[in-house]
C-alpha positions as CSV (number, residue, x, y, z in Angstrom):
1,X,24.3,0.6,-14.4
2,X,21.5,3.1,-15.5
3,X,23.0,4.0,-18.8
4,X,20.0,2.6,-20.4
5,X,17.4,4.5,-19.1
6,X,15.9,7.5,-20.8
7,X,17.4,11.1,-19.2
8,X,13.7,12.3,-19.2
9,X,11.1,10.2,-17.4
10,X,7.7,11.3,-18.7
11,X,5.4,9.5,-16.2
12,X,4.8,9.1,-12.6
13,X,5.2,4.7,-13.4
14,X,8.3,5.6,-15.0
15,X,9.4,7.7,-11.6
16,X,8.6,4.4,-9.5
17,X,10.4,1.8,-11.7
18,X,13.7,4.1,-11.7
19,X,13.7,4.6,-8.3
20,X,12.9,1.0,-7.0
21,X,16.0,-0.1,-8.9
22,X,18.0,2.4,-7.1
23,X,16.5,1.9,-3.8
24,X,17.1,-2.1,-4.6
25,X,20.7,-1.4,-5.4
26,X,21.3,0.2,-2.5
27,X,21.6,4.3,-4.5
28,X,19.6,5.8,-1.4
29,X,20.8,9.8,-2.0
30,X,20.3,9.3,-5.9
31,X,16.9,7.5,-5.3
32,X,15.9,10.4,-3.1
33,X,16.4,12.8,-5.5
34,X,14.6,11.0,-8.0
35,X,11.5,10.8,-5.6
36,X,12.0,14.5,-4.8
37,X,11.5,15.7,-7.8
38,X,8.7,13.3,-8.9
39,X,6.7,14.9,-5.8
40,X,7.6,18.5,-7.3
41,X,6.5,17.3,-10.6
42,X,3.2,15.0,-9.4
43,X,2.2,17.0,-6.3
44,X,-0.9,15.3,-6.1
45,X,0.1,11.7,-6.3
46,X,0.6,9.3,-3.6
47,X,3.5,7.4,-5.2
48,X,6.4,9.6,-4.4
49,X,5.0,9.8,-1.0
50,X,5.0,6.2,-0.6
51,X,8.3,6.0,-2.3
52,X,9.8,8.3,0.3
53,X,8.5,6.2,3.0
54,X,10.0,3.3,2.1
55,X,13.6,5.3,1.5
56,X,13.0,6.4,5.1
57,X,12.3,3.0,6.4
58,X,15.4,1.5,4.4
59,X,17.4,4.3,6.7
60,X,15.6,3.4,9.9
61,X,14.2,6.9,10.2
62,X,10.3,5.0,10.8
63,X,8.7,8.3,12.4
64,X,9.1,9.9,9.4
65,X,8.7,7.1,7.1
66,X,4.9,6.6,9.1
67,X,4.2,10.3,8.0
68,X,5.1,10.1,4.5
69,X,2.7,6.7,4.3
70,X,0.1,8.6,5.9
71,X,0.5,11.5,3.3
72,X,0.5,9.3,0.3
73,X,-2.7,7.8,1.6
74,X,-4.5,11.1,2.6
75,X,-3.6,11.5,-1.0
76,X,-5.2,8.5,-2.6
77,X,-6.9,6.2,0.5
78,X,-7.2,4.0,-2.5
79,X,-3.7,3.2,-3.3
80,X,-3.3,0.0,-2.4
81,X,0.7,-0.3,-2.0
82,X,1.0,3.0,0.8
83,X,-2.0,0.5,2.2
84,X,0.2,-2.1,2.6
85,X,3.3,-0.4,3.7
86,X,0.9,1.0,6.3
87,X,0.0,-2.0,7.6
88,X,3.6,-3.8,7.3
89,X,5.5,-1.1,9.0
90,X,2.8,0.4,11.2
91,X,1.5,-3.5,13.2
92,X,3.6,-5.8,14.5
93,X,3.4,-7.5,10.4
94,X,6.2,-10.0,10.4
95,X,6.2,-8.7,6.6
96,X,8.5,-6.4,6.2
97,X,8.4,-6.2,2.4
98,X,8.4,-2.8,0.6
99,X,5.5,-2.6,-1.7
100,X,6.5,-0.4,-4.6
101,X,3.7,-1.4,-6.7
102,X,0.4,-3.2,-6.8
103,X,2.1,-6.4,-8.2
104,X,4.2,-6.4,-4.8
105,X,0.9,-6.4,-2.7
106,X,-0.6,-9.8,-1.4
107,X,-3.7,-10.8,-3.8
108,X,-5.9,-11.6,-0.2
109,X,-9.4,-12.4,-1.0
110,X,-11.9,-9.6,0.9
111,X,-14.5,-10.5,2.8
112,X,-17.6,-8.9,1.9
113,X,-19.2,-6.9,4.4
114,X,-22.7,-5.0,4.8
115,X,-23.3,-2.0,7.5
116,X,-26.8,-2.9,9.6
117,X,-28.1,-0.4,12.0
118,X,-29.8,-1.6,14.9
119,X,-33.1,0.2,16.5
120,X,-31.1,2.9,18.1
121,X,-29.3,3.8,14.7
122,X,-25.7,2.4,15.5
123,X,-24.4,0.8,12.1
124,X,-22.1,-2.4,12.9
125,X,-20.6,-3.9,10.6
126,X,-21.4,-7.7,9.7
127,X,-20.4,-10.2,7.3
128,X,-22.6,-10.4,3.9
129,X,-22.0,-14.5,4.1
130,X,-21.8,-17.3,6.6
131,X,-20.6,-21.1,6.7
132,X,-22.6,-23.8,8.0
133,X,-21.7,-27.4,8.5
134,X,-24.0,-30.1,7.4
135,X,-24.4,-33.4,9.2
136,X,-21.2,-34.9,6.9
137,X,-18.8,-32.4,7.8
138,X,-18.9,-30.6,4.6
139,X,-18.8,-26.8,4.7
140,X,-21.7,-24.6,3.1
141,X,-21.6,-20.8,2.2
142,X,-24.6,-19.1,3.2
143,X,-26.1,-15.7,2.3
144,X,-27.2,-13.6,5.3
145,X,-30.8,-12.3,5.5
């Protein structure tokens, strides 16, 4: 099924797209070989870690899956797919969709935010805009002071 793909995968993109498609077609062993040595060979990288989380959750081991998620984002707490697998398999998400990349995560739109600190220097966090309806009904943005 493979027979196409290059013997020598040269980068850690390369390591994800293999090993989704064996995850997808159901290869776990060969997929987790795949991811081990990616993390031998990218040590530093949060994808294999993610990777291995999702091969755990696909085996029902979720413990473990929850620690390798955790790792990948101690790794790289910017890496939005171990974000999302987080969330997904770590809440009561009714999405259970693996996220092997950031084309798999949900485009949501962020709210911004500001941190304010009040008189006795606690910083809460509070919305940077607010909506307002006018006498017609008709919603207005408004930027906080």
């Amino acid at each position: 099924m493979f027979k196409n793909r290059k013997s020598e995968i040269n980068s850690i993109d390369e390591y994800v797209a293999v090993v989704r498609d064996l995850l997808e077609a159901g290869n776990l062993a060969e997929g987790e070989k795949k991811i081990i040595e990616a993390m031998g060979k990218y040590p530093h990288a949060p994808e294999p870690h993610n990777l291995y989380g999702i091969l755990l959750e696909m085996k029902k081991e979720h413990a473990l899956a929850m620690r390798h998620f955790r790792a990948g984002w101690a790794l790289d707490p910017t890496y939005t797919p171990v974000n999302v697998n987080l969330y997904n398999f770590g809440t009561f998400s009714k999405n259970k969709k693996y996220a092997y990349t950031e084309a798999d995560c949900p485009n949501e739109e962020i709210t911004p935010t500001e941190i304010t600190f009040d008189q006795n220097g606690v910083g809460h966090v509070e919305k940077k805009y607010e909506t307002q309806c006018d006498e017609n009904g008709l919603v207005h943005v408004v930027r906080r002071k």
